[in-house]
Phi, psi and omega in degrees: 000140181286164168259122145331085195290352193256323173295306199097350203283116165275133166326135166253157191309311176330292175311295187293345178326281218294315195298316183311300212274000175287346159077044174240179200265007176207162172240125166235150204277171209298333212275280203260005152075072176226125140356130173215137166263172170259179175262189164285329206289308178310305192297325190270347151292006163280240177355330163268327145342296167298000000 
């Protein structure tokens, strides 16, 4: 599960599921609403995944 960089907040599989299938270029997180990216590293476990 990602993590918050600014907070610490861990993500639950739920959230991050819905912030994914939303198809946008940052997710922001649910604890302090701060921007979060994905990697690069995230995105091709994305993509192969799919």
């Amino acid at each position: 599960m990602p993590v918050c960089e600014n907070c610490n907040y861990k993500w639950t599989y739920g959230q991050t599921t819905i912030e994914q299938l939303r198809l946008r270029k940052g997710m922001r997180c649910p604890n302090c609403h701060e921007k979060q990216y994905s990697t690069k590293k995230s995105q091709a476990i994305n993509v192969i995944i799919s």
